[in-house]
N, C-alpha and C positions, 0 to 999 in steps of 0.2 A: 665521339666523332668531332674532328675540330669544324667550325666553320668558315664559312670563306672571309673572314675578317685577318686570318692566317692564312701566310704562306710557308710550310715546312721544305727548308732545302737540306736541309739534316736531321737525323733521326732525333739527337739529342734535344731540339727546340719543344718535341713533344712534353718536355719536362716542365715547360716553364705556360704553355698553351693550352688552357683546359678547355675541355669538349664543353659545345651547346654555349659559349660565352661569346657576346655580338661584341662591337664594339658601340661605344653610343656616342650619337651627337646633343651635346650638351645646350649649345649655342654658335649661332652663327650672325653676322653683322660684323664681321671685323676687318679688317684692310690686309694688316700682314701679324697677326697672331704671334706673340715671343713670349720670352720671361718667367714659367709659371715659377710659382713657390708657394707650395702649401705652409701652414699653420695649423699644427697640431694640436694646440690648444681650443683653439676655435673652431677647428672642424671647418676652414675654409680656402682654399686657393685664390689668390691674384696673379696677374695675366696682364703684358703689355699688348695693347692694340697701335702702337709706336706709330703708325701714319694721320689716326686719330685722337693722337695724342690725351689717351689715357690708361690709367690700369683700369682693369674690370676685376670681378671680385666675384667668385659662385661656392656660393652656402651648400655644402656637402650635407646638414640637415637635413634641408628643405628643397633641394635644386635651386634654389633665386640665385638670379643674377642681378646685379649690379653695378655701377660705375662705383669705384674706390676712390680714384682722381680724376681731374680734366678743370684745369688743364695741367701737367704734367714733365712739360721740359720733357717730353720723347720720349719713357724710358724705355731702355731695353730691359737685359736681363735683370733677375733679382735673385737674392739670396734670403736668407733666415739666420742668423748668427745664432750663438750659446743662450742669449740672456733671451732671445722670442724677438727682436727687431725686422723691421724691414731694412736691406740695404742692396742699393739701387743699382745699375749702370743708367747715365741719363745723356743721352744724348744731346740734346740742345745746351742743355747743360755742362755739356763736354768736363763731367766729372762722376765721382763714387760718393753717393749721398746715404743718410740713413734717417727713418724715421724713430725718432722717440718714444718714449713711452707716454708722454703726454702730445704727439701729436705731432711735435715741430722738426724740422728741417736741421740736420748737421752736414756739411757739405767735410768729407773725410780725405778726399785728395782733387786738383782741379790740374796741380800742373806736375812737371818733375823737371828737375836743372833750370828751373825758369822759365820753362817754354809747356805751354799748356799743353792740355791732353786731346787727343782728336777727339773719340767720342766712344769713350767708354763702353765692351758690347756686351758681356757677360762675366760674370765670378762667381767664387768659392770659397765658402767662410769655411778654413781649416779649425780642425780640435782647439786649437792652442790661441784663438783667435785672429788669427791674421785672415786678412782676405786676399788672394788673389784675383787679378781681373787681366781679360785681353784689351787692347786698345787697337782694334782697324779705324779706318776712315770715312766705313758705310755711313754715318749721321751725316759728315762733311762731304761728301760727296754732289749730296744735291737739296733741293729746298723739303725733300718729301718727305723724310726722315728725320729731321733735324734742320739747320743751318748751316745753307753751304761756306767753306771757308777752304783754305791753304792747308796741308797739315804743318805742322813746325817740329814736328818731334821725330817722324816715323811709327812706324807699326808692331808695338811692342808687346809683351806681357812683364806685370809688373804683380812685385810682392808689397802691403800695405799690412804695417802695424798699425793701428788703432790705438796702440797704448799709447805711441812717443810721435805718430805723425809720420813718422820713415816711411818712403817710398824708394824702393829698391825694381831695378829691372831685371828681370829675373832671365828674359831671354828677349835677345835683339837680329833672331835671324830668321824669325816670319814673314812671308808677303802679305797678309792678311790673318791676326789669329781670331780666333774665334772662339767656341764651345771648350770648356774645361773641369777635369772633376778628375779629384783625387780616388786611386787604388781603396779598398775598404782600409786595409791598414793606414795609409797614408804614405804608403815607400814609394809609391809610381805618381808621377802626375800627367794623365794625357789629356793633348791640347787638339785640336780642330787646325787646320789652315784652309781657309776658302780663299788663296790665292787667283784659283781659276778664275773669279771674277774680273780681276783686275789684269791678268797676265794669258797672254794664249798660250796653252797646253800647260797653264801654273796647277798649282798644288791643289788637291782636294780628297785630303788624308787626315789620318789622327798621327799626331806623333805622341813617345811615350819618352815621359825621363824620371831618373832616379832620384828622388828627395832625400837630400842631405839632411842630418840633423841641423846644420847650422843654415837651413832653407836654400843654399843651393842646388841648381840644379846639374844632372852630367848625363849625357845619352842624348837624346832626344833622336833615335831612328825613326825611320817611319813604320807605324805598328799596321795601318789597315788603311788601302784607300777605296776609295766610293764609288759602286758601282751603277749608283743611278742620281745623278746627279750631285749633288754638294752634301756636306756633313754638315751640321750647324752645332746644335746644343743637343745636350745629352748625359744623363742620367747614368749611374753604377749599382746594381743588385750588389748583395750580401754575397756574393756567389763569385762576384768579381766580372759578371756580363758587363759589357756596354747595351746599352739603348740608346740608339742614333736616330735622330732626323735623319733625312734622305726626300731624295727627291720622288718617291714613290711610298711613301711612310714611316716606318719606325723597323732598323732595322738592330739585331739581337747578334751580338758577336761575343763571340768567348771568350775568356784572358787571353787562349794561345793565336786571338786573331782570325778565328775562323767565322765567316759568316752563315749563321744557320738557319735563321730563318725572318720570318719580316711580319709585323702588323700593315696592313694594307688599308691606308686612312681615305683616297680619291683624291686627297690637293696634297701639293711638299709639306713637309710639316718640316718646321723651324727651331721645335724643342720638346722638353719635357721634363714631366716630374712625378715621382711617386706619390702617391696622398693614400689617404685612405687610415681608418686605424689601425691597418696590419699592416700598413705603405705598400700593400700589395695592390692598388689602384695606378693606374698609369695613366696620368693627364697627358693629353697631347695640343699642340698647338699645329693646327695646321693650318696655316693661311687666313679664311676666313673663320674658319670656325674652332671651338676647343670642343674635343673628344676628349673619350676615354674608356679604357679597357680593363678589367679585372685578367694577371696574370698568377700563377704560380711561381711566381716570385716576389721579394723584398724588397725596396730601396733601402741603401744602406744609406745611415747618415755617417759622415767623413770622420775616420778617427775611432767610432766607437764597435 
């Protein structure tokens, strides 16, 4: 029997929602909760707390929590590259950073054509090493987040090599992009727009597009849009599900688009991540606090 931590709007969600499983409150003290990215080495997840300007860090071991960073330059999202790295979106920063192995700071892109980047909000380190990342405004916006400023550039998504430095725009016709994660294979890439913030009756949808071998992109329709508030960041099972932020919790959609059913967290939540040693754990970021829920399902990591 599920409990009320689920909500089933289609039969198929029973698949992934096991009976007698709560969801749990990990910790709470956060302002506006983003970013997770576990470490599977370590058995540990980090987490932006972006208005308090630090990562937090909770030991899957033992439950502790901890501050990782602070102070921090905002970040938002994070990723986990090939080699085990952190790498960042930072908003004050208004660039794509990564931590070392020993500890130090490499800033990987800050500007593109010469004109800086607004504020860097989330990416995804594909197979072959590249990162993609969206670029909205939210950091710039206002002092809470980041550093309010002008943007100079617009509101793009951008492909970044690592090996050579190249910063390519991958798609220049979002009003806000946001949340993104590649198909398990890596043929689809879908993005977020939280345009609604910035536009009356704007966008707040996932769109999907075809990934060229040569990393362009072609398509981009809109694949599903949000029925309870905004889409943020979000996570893909082995399965090909999405796992969406939403403004009433985490909601479970299918390849073909259909929305089946919802984790039910009490605040919006902002994103997510699979952890766990079977990655069948699901971190949630919700507002002030990080949950999480054991699912019957996977995260897939990109490519493999």
């Amino acid at each position: 029997m599920l409990t009320d931590t689920f909500e089933v709007l289609d039969k198929r969600f029973t698949r992934y929602a096991m009976g007698n499983v709560h969801k749990e409150v990990l910790y709470t003290g956060c302002r506006w909760a983003e970013g997770p990215a576990y470490f599977p080495a370590g058995r540990y997840l980090v987490w932006s707390d972006i208005p308090n300007d630090r990562i937090m860090r909770y030991d899957e071991t033992d439950g502790g929590i901890s501050v990782f960073q602070q102070p921090c330059r905002n970040h938002n999202g994070h990723s986990v590259d090939r080699q085990g790295r952190l790498v960042s979106c930072e908003h004050r920063g208004r660039c794509i950073s990564r931590i070392e192995f020993d500890g130090t700071r490499t800033v990987l892109a800050s500007e593109y054509q010469g004109k800086r980047l607004n504020s860097p909000n989330d990416l995804v380190v594909k197979s072959d090493g590249t990162i993609w990342f969206t670029d909205p405004t939210y950091g710039i916006d206002s002092e809470y987040e980041g550093d309010k400023a002008e943007s100079e550039i617009g509101s793009h998504v951008y492909r970044l090599d690592p090996a050579d430095g190249s910063l390519e725009a991958v798609a220049t016709d979002f009003v806000k992009p946001n949340g993104l994660a590649f198909s398990p294979d890596e043929s689809k890439l879908y993005i977020v727009d939280t345009g609604a913030t910035h536009v009356e009756d704007g966008p707040r949808h996932i769109r999907v597009f075809d990934v060229g071998a040569d990393g362009k992109l072609s398509g981009g329709e809109v694949f599903v849009t949000c029925t309870v508030g905004l889409f943020d960041g979000f996570r893909i099972d082995t399965q090909g599900n999405i796992w969406t932020s939403a403004g009433d919790g985490v909601h479970c959609i299918t390849p073909e688009g259909d929305l089946i059913g919802k984790i039910l967290t009490g605040e919006v939540v902002a994103n997510v991540e699979f952890g766990g040693i079977k990655r069948n754990r699901l971190y949630i970021c919700a507002t002030t606090s990080l949950q999480a829920v054991y699912l019957n399902a996977r995260g897939c990591v990109s490519g493999a």
